[in-house]
LOKOL-949836 format. One record per residue: x, y negated, z of N, C-alpha, C, O, CB in turn; residue number from 1. Coordinates in steps of 0.05 Angstrom, whole numbers. Last residue first. Glycine has a CB too. Layout:
N
[[X Y Z] [X Y Z] [X Y Z] [X Y Z] [X Y Z] NUM],
...
END
This chain:
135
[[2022 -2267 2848] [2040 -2295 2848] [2055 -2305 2827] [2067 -2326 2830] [2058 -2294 2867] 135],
[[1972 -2231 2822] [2001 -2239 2826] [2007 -2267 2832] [1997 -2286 2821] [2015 -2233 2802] 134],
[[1912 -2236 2855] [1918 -2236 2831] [1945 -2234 2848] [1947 -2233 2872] [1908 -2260 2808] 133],
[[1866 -2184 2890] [1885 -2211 2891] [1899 -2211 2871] [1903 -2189 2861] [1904 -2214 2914] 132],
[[1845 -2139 2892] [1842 -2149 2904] [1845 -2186 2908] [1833 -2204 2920] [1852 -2134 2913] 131],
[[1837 -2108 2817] [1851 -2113 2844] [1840 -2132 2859] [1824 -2146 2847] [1877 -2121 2842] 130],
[[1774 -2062 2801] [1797 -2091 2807] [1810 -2099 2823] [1801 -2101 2846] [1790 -2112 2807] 129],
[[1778 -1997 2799] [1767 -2017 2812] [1789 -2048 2811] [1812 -2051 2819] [1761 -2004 2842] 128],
[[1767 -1967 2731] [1773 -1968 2755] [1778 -1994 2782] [1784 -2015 2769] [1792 -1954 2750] 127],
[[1699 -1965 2712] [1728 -1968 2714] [1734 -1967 2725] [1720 -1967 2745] [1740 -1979 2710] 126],
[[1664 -1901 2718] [1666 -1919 2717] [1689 -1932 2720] [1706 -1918 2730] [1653 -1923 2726] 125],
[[1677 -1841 2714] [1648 -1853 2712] [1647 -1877 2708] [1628 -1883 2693] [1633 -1850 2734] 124],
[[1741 -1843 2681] [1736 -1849 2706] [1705 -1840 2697] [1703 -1832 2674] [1745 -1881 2717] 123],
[[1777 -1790 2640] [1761 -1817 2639] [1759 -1819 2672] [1770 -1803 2687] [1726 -1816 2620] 122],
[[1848 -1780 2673] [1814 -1769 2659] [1801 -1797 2660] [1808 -1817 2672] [1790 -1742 2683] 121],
[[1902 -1819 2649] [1881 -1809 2676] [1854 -1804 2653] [1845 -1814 2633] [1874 -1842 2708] 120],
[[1960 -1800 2608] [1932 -1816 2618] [1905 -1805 2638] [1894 -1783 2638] [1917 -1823 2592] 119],
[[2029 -1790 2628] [2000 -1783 2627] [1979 -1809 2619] [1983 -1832 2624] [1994 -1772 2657] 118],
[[2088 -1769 2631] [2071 -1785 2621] [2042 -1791 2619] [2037 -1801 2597] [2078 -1783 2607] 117],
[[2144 -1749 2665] [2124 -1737 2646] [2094 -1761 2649] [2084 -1765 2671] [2118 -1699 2658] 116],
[[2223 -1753 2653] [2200 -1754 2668] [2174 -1752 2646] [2176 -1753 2622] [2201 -1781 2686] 115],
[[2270 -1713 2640] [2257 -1731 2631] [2229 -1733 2652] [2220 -1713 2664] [2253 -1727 2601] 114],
[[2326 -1682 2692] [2301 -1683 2674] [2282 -1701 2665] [2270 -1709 2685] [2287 -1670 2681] 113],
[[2360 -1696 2728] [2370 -1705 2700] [2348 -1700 2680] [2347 -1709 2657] [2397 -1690 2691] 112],
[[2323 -1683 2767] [2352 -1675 2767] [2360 -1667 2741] [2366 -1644 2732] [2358 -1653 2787] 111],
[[2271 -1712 2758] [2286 -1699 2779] [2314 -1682 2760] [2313 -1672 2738] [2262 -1675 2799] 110],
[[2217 -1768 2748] [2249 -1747 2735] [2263 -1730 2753] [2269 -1746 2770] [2276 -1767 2727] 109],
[[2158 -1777 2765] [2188 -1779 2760] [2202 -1758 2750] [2197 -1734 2746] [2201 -1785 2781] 108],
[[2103 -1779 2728] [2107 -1763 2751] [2138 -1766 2742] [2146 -1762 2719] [2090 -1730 2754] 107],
[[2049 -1824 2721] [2083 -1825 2715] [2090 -1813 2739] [2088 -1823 2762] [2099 -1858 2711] 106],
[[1998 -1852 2692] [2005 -1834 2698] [2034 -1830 2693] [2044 -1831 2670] [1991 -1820 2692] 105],
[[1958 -1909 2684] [1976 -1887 2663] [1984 -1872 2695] [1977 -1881 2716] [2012 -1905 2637] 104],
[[1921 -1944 2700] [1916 -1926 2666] [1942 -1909 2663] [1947 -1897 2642] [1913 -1951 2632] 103],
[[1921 -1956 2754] [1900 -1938 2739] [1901 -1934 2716] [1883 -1921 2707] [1878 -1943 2740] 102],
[[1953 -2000 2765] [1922 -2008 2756] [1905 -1981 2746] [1883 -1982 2735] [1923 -2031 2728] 101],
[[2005 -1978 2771] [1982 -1992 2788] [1948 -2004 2782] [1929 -2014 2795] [1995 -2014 2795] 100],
[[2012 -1959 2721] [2009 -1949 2740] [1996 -1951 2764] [1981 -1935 2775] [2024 -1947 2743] 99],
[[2018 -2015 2701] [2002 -1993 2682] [1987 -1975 2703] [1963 -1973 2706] [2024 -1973 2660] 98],
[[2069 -2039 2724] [2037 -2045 2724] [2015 -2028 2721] [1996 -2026 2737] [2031 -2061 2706] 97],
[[2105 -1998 2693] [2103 -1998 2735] [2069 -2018 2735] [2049 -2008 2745] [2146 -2029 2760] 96],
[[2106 -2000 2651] [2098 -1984 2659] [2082 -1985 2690] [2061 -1977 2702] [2118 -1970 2654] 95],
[[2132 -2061 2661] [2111 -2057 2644] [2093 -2023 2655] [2070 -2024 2665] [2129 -2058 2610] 94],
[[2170 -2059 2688] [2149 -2077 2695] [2129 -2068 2682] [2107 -2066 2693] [2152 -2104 2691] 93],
[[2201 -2023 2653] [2195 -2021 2676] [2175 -2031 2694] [2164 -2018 2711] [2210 -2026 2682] 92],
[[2210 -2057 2601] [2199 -2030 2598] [2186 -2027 2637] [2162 -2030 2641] [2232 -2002 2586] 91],
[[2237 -2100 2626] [2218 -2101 2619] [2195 -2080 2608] [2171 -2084 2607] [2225 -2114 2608] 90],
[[2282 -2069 2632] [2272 -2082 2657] [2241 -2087 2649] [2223 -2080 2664] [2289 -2111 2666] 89],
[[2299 -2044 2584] [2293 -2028 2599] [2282 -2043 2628] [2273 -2028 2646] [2316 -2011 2600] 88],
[[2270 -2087 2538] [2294 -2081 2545] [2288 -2056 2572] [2264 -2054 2575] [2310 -2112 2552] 87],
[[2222 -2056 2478] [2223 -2074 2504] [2260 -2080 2515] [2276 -2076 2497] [2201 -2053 2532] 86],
[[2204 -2033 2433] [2225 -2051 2430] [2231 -2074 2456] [2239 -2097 2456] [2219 -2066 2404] 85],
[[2177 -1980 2430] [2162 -2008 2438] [2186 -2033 2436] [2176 -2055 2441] [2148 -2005 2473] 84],
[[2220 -1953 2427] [2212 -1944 2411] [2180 -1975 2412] [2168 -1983 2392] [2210 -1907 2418] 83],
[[2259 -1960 2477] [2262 -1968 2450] [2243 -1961 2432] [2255 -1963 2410] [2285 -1961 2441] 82],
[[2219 -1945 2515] [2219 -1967 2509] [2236 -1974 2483] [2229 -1993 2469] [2226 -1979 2530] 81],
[[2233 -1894 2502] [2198 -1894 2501] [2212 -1928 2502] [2217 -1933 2478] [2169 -1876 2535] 80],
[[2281 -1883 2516] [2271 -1867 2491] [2247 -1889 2492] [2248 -1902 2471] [2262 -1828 2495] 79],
[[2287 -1895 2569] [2312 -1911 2549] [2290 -1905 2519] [2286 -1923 2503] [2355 -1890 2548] 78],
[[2250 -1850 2597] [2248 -1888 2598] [2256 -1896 2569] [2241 -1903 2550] [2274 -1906 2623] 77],
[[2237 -1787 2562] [2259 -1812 2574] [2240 -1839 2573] [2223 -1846 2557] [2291 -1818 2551] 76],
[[2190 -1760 2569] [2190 -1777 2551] [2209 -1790 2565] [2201 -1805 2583] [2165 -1790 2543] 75],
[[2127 -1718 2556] [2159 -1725 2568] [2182 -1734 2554] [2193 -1724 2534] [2172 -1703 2580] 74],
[[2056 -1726 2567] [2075 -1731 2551] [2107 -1730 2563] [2110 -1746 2582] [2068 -1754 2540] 73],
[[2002 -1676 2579] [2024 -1697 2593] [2038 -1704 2568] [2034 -1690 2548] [2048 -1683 2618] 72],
[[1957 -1661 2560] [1955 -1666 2586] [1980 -1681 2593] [1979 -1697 2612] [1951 -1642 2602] 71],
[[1957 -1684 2497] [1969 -1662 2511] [1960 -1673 2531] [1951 -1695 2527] [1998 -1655 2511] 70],
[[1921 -1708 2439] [1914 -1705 2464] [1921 -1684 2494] [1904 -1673 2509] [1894 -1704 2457] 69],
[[1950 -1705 2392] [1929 -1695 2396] [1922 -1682 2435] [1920 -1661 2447] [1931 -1674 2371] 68],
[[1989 -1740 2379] [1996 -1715 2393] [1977 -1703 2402] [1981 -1687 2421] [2013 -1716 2413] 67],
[[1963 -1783 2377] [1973 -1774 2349] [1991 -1741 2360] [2003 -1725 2345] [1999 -1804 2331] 66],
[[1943 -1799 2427] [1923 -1782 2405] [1947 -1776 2375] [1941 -1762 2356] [1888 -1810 2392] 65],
[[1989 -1803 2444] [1970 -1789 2457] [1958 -1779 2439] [1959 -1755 2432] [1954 -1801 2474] 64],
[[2011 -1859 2413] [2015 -1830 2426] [2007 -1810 2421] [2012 -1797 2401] [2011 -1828 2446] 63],
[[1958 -1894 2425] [1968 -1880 2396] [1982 -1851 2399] [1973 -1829 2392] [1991 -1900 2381] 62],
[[1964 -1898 2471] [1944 -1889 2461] [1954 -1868 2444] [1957 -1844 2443] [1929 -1907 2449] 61],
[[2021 -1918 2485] [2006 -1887 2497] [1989 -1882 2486] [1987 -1857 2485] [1995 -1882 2522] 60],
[[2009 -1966 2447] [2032 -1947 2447] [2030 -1916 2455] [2034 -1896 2441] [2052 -1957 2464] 59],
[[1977 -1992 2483] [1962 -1992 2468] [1986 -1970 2446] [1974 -1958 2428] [1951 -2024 2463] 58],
[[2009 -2004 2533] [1988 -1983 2544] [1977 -1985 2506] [1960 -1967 2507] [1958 -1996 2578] 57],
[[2048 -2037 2510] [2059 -2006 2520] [2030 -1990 2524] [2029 -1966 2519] [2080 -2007 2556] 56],
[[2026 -2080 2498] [2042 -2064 2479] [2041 -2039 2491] [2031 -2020 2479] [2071 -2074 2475] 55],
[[1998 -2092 2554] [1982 -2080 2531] [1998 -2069 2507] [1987 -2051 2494] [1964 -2101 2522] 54],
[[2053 -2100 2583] [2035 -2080 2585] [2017 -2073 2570] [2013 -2048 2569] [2026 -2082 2601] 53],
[[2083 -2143 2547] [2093 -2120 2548] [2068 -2089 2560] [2066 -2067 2550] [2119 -2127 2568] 52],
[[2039 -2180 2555] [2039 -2178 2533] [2061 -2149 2534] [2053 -2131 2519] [2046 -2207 2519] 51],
[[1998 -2167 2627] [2012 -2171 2608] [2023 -2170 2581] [2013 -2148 2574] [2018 -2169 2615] 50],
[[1932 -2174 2629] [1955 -2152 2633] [1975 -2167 2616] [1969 -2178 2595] [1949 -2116 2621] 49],
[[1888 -2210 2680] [1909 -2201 2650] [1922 -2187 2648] [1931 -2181 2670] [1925 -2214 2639] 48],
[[1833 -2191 2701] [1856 -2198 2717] [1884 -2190 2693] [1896 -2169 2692] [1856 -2177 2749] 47],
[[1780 -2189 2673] [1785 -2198 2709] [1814 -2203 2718] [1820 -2217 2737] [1776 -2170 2731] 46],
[[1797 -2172 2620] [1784 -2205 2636] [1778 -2206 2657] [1767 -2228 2664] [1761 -2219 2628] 45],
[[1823 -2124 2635] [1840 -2158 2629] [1820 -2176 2640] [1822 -2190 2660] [1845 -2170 2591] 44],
[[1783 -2095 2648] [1803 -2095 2667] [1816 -2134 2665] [1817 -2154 2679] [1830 -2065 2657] 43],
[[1756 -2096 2598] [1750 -2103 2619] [1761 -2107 2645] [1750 -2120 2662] [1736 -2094 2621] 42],
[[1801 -2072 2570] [1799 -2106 2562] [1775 -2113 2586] [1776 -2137 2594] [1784 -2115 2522] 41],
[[1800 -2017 2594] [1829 -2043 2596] [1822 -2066 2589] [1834 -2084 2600] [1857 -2041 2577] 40],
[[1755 -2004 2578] [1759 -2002 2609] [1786 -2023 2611] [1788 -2041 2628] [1766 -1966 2620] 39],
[[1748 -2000 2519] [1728 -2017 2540] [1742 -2027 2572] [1740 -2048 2584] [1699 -1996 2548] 38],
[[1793 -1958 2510] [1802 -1983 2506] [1777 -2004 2524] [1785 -2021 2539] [1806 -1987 2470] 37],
[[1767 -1919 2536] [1797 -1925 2548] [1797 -1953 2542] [1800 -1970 2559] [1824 -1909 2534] 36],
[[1716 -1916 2501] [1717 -1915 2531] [1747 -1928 2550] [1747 -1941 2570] [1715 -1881 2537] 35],
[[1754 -1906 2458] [1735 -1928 2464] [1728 -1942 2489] [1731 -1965 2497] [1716 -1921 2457] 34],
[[1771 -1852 2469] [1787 -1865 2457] [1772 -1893 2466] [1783 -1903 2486] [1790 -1857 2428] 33],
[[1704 -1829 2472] [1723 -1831 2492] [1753 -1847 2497] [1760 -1855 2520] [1728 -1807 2493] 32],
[[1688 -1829 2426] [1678 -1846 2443] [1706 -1849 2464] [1721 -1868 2468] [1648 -1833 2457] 31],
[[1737 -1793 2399] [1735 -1827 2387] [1713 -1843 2412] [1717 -1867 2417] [1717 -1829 2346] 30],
[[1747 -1759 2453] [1734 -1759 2422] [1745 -1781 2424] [1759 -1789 2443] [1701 -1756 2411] 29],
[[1792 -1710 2481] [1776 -1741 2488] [1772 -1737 2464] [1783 -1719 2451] [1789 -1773 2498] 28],
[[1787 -1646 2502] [1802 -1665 2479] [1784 -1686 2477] [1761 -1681 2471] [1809 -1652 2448] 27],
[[1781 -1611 2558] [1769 -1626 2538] [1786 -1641 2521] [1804 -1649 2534] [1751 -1642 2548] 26],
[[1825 -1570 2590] [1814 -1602 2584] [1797 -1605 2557] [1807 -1599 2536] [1842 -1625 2581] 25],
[[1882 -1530 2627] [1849 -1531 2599] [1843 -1568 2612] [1850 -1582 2631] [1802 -1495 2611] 24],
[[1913 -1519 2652] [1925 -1546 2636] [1894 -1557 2618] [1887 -1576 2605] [1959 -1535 2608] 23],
[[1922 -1482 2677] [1914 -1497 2691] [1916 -1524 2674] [1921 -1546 2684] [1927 -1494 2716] 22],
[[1994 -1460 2660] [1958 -1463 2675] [1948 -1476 2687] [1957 -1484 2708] [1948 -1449 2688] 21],
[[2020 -1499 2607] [2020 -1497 2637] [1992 -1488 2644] [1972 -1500 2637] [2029 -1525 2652] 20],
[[2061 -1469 2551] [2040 -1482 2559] [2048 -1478 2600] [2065 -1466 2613] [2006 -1464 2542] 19],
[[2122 -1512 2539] [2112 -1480 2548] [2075 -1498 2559] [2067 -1520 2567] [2142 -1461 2587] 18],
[[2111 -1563 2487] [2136 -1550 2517] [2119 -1527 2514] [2106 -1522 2494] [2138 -1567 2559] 17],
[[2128 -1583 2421] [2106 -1570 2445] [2126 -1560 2459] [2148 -1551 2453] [2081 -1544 2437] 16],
[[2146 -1641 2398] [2147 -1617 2406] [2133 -1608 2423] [2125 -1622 2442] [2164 -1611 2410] 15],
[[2155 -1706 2354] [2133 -1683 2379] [2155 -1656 2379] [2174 -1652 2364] [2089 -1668 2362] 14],
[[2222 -1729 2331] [2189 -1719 2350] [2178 -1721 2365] [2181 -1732 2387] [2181 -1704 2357] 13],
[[2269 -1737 2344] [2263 -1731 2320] [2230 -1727 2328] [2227 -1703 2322] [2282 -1704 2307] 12],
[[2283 -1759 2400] [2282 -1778 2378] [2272 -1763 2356] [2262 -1780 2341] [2308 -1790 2371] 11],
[[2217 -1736 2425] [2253 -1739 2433] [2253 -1747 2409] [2233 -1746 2394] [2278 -1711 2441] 10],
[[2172 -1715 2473] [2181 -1735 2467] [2204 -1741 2454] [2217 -1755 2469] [2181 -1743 2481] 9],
[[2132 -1654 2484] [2166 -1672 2498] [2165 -1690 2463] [2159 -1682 2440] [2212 -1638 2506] 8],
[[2068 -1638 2516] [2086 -1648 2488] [2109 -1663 2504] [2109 -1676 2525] [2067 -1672 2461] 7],
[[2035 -1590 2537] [2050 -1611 2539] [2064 -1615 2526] [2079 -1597 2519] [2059 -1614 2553] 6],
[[1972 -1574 2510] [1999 -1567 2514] [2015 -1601 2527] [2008 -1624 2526] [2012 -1554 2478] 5],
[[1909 -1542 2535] [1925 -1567 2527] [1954 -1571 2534] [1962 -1572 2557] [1912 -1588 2539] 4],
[[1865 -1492 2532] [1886 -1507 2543] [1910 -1525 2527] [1925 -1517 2509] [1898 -1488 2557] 3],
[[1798 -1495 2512] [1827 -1484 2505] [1847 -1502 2527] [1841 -1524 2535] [1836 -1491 2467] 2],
[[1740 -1474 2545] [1759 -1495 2540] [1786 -1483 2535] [1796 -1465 2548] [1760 -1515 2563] 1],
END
């Protein structure tokens, strides 16, 4: 397995960061792409995602694969929601769901550095429905 770069995010681009060890992975196919999308509309019809959360999780796809599948993406907030045309509260909710349900990945920012972006390895199976809907 080749190792998989991390890509930064910034208004003119992609760019490749430094590779990281420990980064090897398989490159998801088109099943696998499929697999992601099966697992969120099965997710929805148990429990909806919002119209900002499927913008945003259907955004990472694209992403992702048009960056040919890095182990992470880094990616200002302000950056990644203007680019989905959210406001930054609504960017927030939006991600912050994502997170809780198992499809994205969001390791924070530390000391003025962009934070880094992910999608979780396939599962065997989806990941498990919440308990209880929102109020």
């Amino acid at each position: 397995m080749s190792e998989r770069p991390i890509m930064i995010l910034q208004r003119g681009g992609l760019t490749e960061a430094p590779t990281v060890a420990g980064a090897a992975a398989e490159t998801p196919t088109a099943t696998a792409l499929a697999d992601w999308l099966q697992a969120f509309w099965q997710l929805d019809r148990e429990w909806p995602f919002t119209a900002p959360e499927t913008r945003l999780y259907c955004y990472w796809l694209h992403t992702f694969h048009a960056a040919r599948w890095p182990t992470l993406l880094v990616a200002r907030e302000q950056l990644v929601a203007a680019h989905v045309n959210m406001s930054p509260k609504v960017f927030e909710s939006a991600w912050v769901g994502l997170v809780e349900r198992g499809l994205l990945i969001y390791e924070g920012s530390d000391e003025g550095r962009a934070p880094a972006w992910g999608l979780p390895k396939l599962w065997p199976s989806p990941p498990a429905s919440p308990t209880a809907l929102p109020h």
